[in-house]
C-alpha positions in Angstrom: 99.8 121.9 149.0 103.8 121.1 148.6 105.2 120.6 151.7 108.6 119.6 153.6 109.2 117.6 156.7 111.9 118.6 159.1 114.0 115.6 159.3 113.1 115.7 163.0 110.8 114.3 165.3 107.3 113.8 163.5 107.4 110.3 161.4 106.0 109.2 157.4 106.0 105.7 156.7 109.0 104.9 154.4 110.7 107.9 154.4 113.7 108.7 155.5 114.6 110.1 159.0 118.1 110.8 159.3 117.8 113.6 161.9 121.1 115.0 160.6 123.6 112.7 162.1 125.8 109.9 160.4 124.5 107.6 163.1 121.2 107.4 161.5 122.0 107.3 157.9 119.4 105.5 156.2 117.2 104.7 158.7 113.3 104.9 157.2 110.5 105.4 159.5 107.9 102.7 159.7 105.2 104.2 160.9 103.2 107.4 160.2 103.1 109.7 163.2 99.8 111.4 164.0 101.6 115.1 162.6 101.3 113.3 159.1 98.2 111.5 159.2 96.5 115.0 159.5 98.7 116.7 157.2 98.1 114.5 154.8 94.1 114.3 155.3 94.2 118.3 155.5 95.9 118.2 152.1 99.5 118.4 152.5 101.8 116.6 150.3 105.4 116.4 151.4 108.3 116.8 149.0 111.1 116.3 150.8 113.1 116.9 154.1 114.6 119.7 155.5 118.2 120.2 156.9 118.5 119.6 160.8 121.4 120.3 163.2 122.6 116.6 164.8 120.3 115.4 166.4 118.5 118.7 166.8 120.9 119.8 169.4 122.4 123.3 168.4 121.0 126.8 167.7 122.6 126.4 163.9 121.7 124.2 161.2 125.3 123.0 160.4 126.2 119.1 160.0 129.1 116.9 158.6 126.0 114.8 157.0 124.0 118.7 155.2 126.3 121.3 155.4 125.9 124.4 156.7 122.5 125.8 155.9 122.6 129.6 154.7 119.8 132.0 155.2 118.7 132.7 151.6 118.9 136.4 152.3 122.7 136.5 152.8 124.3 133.3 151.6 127.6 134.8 154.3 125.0 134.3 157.5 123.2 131.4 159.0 119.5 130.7 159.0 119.9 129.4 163.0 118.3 126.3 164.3 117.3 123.9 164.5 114.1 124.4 162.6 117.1 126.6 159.7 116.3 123.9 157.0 112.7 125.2 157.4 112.9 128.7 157.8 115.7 128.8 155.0 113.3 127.0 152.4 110.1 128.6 152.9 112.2 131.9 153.0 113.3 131.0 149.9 110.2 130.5 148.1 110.4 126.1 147.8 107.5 125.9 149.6 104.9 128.2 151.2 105.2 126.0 154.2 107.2 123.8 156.2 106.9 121.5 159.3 109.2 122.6 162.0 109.7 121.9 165.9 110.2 123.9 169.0 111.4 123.2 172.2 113.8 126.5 172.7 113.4 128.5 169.7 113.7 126.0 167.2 110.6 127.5 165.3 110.9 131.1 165.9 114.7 132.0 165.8 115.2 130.4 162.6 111.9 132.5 161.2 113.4 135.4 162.7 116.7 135.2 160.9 115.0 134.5 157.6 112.2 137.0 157.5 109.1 135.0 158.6 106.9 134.4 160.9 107.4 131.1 162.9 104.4 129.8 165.1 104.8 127.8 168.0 101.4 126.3 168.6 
């Protein structure tokens, strides 16, 4: 199953883990965290990263390093944060799902905005 990583908190070995801020520009992750290792045994495949607010600390997806993320609905409004890059992608049909994090919202609002359904396990 194709798959993106949120370029936030859970780790893949060689991979790049920016987390949206110039500070961290090409910094690779050397380990796997425990997130992946069962993704990947349950079947997941990742293809790539999605967008992240610095450091993960705003309620929009909008960096120097990404951009400003859009909600694929209406390119003129946001897809909110800090899970957007998620919510944005899987809204727009890239993937049927995407890893995301929530410590405020993060999962949920950004779900909201696009049209999904955002779980907070």
């Amino acid at each position: 199953v194709p798959f993106l990583r949120k370029d936030i908190g859970a780790s893949e070995a060689g991979r790049l883990q920016e987390m949206g801020s110039r500070l961290f520009k090409g910094c690779r992750s050397k380990t796997d965290s425990f997130y992946f290792r069962r993704a990947r045994d349950a079947g997941l495949r990742t293809i790539g990263r999605t967008a992240t607010p610095e450091l993960g600390m705003s309620g929009m997806t909008e960096t120097i390093v990404n951009g400003i993320t859009c909600n694929p609905w209406d390119l003129n409004r946001s897809a909110s944060g800090s899970s957007g890059g998620a919510a944005a992608a899987v809204a727009a049909g890239i993937t049927p799902i995407a890893h995301a994090s929530d410590g405020g919202g993060s999962i949920r609002q950004p779900a909201a905005w696009c049209g999904l359904v955002g779980l907070n396990p």
